[in-house]
C-alpha positions as CSV (number, residue, x, y, z in Angstrom):
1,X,-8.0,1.5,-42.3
2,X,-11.8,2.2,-41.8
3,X,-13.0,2.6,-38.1
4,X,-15.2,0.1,-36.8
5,X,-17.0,2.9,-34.7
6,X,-18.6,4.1,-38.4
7,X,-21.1,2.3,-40.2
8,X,-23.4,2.6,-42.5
9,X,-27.4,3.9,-41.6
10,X,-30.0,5.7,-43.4
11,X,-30.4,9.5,-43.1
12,X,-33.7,11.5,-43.0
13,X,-34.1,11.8,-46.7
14,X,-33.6,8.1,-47.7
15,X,-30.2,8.1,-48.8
16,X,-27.0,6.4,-47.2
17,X,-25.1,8.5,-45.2
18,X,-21.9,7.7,-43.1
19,X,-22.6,8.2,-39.3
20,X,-20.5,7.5,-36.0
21,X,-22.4,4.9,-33.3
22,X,-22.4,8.0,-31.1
23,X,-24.0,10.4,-33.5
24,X,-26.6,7.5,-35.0
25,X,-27.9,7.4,-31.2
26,X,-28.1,11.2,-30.9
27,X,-29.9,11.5,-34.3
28,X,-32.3,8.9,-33.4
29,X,-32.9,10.4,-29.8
30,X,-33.7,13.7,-31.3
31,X,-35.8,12.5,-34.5
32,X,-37.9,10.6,-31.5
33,X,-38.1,13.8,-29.5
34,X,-39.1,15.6,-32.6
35,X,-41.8,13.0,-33.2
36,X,-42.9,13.2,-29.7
37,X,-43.5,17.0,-29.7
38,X,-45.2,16.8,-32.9
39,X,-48.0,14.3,-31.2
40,X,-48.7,15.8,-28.1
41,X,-49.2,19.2,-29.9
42,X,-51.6,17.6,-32.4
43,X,-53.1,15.4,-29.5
44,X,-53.6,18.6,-27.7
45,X,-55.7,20.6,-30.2
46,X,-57.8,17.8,-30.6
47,X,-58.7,17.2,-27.5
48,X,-58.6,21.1,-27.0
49,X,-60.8,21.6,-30.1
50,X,-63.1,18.5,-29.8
51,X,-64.0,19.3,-25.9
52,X,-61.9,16.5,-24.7
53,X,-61.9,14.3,-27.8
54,X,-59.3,11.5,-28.0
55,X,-57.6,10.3,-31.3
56,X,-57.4,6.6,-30.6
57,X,-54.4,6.2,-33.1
58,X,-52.2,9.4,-32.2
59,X,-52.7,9.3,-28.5
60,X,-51.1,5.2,-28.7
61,X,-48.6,6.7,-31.3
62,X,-48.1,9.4,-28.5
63,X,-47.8,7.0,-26.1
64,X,-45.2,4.3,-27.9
65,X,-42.9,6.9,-28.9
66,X,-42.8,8.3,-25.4
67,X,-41.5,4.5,-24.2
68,X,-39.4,4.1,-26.8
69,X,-37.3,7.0,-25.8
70,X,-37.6,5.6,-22.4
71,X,-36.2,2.1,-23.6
72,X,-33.5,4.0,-25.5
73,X,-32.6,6.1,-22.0
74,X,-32.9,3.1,-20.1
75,X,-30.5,0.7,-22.0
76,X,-28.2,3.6,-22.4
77,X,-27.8,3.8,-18.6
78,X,-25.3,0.8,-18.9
79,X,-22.5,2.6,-20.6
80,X,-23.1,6.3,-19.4
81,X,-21.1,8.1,-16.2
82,X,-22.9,8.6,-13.5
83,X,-24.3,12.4,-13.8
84,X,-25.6,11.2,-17.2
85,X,-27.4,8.0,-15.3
86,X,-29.4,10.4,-13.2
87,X,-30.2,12.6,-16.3
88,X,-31.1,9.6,-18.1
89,X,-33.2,8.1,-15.4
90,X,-35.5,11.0,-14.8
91,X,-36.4,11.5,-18.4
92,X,-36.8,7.9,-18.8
93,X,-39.3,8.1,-15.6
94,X,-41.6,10.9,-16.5
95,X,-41.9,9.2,-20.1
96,X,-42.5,6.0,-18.5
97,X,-45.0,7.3,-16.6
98,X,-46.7,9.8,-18.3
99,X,-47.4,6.9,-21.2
100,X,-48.3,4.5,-18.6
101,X,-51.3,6.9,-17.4
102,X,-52.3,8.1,-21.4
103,X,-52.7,4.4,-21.5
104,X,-55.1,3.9,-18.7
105,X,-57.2,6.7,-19.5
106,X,-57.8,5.1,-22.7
107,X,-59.5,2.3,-21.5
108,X,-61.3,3.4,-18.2
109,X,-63.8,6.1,-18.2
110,X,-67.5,5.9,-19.6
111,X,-66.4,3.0,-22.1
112,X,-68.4,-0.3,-22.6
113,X,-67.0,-3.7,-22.9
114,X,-66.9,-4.0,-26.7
115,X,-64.9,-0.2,-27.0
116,X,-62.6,-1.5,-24.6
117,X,-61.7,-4.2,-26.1
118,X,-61.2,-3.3,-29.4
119,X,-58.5,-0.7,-28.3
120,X,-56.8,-3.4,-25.9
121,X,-56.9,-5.4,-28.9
122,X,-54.9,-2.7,-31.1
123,X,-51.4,-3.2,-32.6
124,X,-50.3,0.2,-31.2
125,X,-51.7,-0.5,-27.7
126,X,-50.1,-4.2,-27.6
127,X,-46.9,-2.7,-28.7
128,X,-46.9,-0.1,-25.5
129,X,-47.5,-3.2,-23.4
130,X,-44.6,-5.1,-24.5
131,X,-42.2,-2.1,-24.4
132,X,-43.1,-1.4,-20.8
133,X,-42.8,-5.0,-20.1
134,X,-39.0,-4.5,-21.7
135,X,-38.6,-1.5,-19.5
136,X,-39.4,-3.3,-16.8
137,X,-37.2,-6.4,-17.2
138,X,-34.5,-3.6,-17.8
139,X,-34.4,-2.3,-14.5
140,X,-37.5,0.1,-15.1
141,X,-39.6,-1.2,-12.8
142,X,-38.6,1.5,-10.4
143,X,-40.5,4.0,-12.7
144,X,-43.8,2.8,-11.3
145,X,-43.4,2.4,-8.0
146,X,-45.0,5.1,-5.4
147,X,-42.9,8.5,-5.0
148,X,-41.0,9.4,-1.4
149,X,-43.1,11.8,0.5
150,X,-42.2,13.9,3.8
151,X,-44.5,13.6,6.7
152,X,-45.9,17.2,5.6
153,X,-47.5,15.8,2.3
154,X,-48.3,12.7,3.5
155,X,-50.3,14.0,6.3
156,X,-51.9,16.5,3.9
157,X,-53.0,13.7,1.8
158,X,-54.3,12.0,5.2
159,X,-56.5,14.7,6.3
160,X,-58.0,15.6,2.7
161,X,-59.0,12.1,2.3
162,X,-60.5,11.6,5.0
163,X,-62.6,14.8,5.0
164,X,-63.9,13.7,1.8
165,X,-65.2,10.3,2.7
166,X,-66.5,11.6,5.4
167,X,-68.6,14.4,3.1
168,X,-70.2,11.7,0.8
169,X,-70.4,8.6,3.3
170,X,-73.4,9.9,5.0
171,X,-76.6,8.7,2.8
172,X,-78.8,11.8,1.7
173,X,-81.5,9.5,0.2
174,X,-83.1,8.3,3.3
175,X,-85.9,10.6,4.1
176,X,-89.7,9.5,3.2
177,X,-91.2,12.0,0.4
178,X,-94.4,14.0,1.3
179,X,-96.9,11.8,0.8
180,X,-99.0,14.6,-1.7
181,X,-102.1,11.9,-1.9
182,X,-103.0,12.4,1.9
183,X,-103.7,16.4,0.8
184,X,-107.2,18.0,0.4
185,X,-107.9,17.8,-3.9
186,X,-107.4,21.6,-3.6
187,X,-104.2,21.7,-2.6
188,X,-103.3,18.7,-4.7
189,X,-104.3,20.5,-8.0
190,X,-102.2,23.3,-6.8
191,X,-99.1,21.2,-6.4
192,X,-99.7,19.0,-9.5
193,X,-99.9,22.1,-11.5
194,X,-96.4,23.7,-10.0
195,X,-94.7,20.3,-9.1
196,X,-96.1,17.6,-11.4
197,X,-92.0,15.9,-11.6
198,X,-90.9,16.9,-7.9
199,X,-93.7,16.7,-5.7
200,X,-95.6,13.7,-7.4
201,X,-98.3,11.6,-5.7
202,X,-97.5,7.9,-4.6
203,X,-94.1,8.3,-4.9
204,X,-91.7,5.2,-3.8
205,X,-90.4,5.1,-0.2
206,X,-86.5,5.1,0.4
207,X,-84.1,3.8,0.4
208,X,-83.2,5.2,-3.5
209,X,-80.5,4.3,-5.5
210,X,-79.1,1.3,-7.0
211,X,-77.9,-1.5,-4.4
212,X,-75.3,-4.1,-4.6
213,X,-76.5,-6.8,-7.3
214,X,-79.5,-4.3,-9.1
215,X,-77.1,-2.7,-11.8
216,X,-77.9,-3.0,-15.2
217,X,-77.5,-1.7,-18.3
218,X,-79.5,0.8,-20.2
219,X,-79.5,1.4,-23.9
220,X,-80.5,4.1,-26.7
221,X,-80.8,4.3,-29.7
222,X,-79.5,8.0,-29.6
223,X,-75.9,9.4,-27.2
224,X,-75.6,13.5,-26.5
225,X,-72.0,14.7,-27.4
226,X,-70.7,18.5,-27.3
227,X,-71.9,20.3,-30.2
228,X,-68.0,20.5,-31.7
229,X,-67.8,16.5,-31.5
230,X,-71.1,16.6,-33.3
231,X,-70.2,18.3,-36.2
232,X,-66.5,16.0,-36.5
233,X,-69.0,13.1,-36.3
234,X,-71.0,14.1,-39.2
235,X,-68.3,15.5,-41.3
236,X,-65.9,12.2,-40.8
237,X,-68.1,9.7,-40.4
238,X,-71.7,10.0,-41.4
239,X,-71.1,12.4,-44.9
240,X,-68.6,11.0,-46.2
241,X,-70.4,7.1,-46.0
242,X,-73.7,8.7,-47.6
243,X,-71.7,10.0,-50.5
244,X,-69.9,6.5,-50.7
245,X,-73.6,5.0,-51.0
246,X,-75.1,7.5,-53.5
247,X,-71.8,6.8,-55.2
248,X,-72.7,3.4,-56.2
249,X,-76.4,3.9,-56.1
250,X,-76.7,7.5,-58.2
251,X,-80.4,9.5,-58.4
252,X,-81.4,8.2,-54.9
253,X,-83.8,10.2,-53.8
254,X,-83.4,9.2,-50.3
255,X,-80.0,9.0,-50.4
256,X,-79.6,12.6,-51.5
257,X,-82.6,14.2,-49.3
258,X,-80.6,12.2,-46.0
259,X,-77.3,14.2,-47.2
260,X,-78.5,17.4,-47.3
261,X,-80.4,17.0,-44.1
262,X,-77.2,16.4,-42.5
263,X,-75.3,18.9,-44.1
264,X,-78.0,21.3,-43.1
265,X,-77.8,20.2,-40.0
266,X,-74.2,20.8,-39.8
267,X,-74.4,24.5,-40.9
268,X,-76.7,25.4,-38.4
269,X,-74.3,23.5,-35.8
270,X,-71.4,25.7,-37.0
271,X,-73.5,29.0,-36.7
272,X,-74.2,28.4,-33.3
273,X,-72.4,30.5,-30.8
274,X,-71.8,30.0,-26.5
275,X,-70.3,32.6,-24.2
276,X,-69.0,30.6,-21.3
277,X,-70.0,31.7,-18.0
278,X,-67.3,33.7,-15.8
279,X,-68.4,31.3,-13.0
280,X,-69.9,28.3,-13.9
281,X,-72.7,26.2,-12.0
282,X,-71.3,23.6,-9.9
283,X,-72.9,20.6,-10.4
284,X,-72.3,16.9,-10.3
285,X,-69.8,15.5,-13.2
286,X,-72.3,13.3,-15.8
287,X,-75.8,13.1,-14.7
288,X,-76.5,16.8,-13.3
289,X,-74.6,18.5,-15.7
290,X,-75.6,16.9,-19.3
291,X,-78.9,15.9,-18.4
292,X,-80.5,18.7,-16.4
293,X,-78.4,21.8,-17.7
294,X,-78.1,20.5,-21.5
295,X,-74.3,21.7,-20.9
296,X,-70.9,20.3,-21.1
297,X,-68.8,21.9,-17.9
298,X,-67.1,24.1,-20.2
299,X,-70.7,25.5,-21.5
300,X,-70.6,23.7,-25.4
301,X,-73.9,22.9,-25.6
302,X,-74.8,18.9,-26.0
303,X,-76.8,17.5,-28.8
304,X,-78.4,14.1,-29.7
305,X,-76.5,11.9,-32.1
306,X,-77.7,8.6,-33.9
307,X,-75.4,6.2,-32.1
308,X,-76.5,3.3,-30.5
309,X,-75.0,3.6,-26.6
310,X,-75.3,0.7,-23.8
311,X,-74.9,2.2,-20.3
312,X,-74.0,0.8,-17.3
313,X,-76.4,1.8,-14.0
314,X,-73.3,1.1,-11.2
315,X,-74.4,1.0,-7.9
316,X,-74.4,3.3,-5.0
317,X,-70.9,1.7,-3.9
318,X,-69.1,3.0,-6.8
319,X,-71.3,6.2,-6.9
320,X,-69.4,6.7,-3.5
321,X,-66.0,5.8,-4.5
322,X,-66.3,8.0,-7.9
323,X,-67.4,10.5,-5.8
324,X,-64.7,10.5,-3.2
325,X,-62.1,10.3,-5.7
326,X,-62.9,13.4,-7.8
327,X,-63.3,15.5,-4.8
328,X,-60.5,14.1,-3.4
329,X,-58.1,15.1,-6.2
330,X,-59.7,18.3,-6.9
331,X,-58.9,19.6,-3.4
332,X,-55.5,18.0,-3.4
333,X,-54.4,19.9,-6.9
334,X,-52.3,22.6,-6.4
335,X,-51.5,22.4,-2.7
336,X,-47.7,20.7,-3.3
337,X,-48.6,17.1,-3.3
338,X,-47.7,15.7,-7.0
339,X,-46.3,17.9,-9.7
340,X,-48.0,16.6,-12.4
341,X,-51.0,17.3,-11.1
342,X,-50.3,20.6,-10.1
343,X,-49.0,21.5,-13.3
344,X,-52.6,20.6,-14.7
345,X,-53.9,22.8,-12.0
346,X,-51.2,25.7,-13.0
347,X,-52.7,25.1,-17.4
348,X,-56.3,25.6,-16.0
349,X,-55.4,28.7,-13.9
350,X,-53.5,30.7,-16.9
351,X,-55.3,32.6,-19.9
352,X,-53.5,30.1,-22.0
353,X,-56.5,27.5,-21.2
354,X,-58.8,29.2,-22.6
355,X,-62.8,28.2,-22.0
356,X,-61.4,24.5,-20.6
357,X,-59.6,26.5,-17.9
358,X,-60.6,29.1,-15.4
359,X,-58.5,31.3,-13.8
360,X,-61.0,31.8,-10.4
361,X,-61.7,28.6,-9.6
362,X,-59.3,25.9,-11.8
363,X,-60.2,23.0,-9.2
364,X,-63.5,22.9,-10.4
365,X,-62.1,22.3,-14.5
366,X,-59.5,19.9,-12.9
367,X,-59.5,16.8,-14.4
368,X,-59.9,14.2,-12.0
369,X,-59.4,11.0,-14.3
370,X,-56.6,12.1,-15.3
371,X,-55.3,13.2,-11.8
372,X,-56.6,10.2,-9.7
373,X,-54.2,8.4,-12.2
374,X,-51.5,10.3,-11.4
375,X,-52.2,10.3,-7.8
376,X,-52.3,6.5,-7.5
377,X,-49.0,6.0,-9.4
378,X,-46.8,8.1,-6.7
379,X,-49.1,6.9,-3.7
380,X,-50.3,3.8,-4.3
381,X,-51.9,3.4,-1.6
382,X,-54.6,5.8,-3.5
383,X,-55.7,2.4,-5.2
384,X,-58.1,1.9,-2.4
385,X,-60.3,4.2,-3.9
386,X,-60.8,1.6,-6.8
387,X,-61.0,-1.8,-4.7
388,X,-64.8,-1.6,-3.7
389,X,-64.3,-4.5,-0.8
390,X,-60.7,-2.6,0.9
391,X,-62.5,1.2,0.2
392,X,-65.8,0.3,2.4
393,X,-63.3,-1.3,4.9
394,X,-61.3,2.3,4.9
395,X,-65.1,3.6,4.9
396,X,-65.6,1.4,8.1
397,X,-62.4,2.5,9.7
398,X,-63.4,6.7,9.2
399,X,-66.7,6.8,10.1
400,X,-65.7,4.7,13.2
401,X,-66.7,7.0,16.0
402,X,-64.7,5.1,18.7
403,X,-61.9,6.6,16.8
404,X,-61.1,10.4,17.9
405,X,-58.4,10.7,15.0
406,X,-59.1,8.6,11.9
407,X,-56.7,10.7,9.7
408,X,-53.6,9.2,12.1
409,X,-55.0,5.5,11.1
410,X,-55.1,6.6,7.5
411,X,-51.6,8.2,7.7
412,X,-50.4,5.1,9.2
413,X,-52.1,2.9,6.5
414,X,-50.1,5.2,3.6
415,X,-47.0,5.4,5.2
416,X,-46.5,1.2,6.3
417,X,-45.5,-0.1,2.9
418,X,-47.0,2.5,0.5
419,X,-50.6,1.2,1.9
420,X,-49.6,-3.3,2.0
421,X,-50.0,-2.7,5.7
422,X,-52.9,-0.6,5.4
423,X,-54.9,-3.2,3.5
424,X,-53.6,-5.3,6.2
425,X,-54.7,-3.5,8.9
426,X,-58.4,-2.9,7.4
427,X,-59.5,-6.5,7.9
């Protein structure tokens, strides 16, 4: 009599082997794990070569197979005893999760309208969507709601963000320039020839900035990337569509003088060296450090590259929040709060990070996307920091000098329904 429990499946190599229910789900759960492990290695050394670059494709093949173990954990939790129901439900969590944020930080970041659409619109990304809906409707939903804090932590978390609203709220572009064209001539030629950019005549009165309704959008024909990206870009992309084109179009002159300008170009790029510095300048993320220093953070140098980019100004609002959030979860890494993030913080502080690390000072390499992320999945009250009209309320409610102790308001916001109340109790 053949046992119902054995059926027939495909094995690795194609061919039809004989396997038990029990041991089809254990092969599959490993072959997945496998899989996973294979993509975050090769997702890694991208991202570790490229200076941050992300492969579109294996990061959303990263992120499905990290769900679909956490489907396959999930809907095991039905027939499993109860230690195996704990076990099962914290793997399936910190897959859950982890794929939920790789899947944000696709689409948010320095990203147009078009980029982001185009991955919303892939296959891969729909697919993630759908298999979180699943876990959800599976009991999942758990997975993403805010962690359990004790009132150490949660205080912590008050204080720090308060302290850093309170560094950025106060405006630092409201004092009136020198006004240089009231000077004798001599001492205007003097500061004309030593200050012609910093100390120019007729310069416009505050208040700077960009206000509420003045954004816009600025575009180039030209973006900088790091000098590794560079390289990839011509190697991948522009080479190998010249050579297509002189393909069908042989003995072009232009064709041909274009493709060994580039591949010119490309050998000097590779012969160029950088010695990171042992301490590196602190500067502003974006602006400060690629337009005045030349510089990524790491110290690869930046170069220009013929791609058309369309940039979006923002406004001093979310110059404020952006600002509050990264120096918010830089000073919150590695004091206890989340352990995700402090594991980040841990990679940056070991030899094993190389140049994207640094073992003195790892808050300054931290990567705030990536942790604010974190952050606002186990407190989600943290999503104020992304809700313009609720943060300038919260801004409202710090800088309130009535209020002796603003962090006890902010505790209380955080703590009354993982921050429902605290909306609440902003307007």
């Amino acid at each position: 009599m053949i046992n119902r429990a054995v059926y027939l499946c495909k094995g690795f190599d194609g061919n039809s082997m004989n396997y038990p229910i029990e041991e089809k789900w254990s092969i599959r759960f490993k072959k997945l794990k496998e899989r996973e492990h294979s993509l975050e290695k090769q997702v890694f050394e991208i991202g570790n070569r490229y200076s941050g670059l992300k492969d579109i494709n294996l990061t959303l093949e990263l992120v499905n197979t990290r769900l679909s173990i956490a489907l396959m954990l999930v809907e095991r939790m039905s027939s499993s005893t109860r230690e195996e129901v704990e076990k099962y439900h914290l793997e399936s969590k910190k897959r859950a999760v982890k794929a939920t944020i790789e899947l944000e930080n696709l689409v948010t970041g320095d990203l147009d309208d078009d980029d982001r659409k185009t991955i919303k619109e892939h296959p891969l990304y729909r697919d993630a969507r759908e298999k979180i809906q699943r876990i959800i409707l599976l009991g999942g939903g758990i997975f993403f709601e805010g962690n359990e804090y004790d009132e150490k932590k949660l205080r912590l978390v008050s204080k720090i963000l308060v302290s850093s609203i309170r560094k950025f709220t106060k405006r630092d572009d409201l004092y009136p320039p020198p006004e240089i064209e009231k000077y004798p001539p001599l001492i205007r030629r003097i500061i004309n020839l030593f200050f012609p950019i910093l100390l120019k005549e007729n310069q416009k009165p505050p208040p700077y900035g960009i206000e509420e309704g003045e954004e816009r959008f600025y575009t180039s024909k030209n973006m900088r990337m790091p000098l590794s990206q560079a390289i990839l870009f011509y190697e991948e992309e522009v080479l190998p569509k010249l050579k297509k084109k002189l393909e069908s179009n042989p003995g072009n002159r232009g064709l041909q003088g274009e493709i060994e300008r580039i591949m010119s170009l490309v050998e000097k790029y590779k012969k160029m060296k950088f010695i990171p510095r042992s301490t590196p300048i602190v500067m502003e993320k974006g602006f400060y450090d690629e337009w005045f220093t030349g510089f990524t953070r790491d110290g690869e140098m930046l170069v220009n590259v013929p791609v058309p980019v369309r940039i979006y100004s923002g406004n001093n609002t979310e110059r404020l929040m952006e600002l509050v959030r990264m120096d918010f979860v830089k000073r919150i890494a590695g004091r206890g709060v989340s352990r995700e993030l402090d594991r980040h913080y841990r990679y940056l502080k070991s030899l094993e990070s190389g140049i994207r690390g640094n073992s003195r000072t790892p808050s300054l390499k931290v990567n705030t996307t990536f942790g604010y992320q974190v952050l606002k999945r186990e407190i989600p009250f943290l999503k104020i920091m992304e809700e313009k009209d609720n943060f300038l309320k919260l801004v409202g409610t710090v800088m309130n000098r009535r209020l002796k102790k603003p962090e006890r308001i902010v505790l209380e916001m955080i703590r009354e329904g993982q921050g429902v109340a605290g909306r609440r109790n902003l307007r």
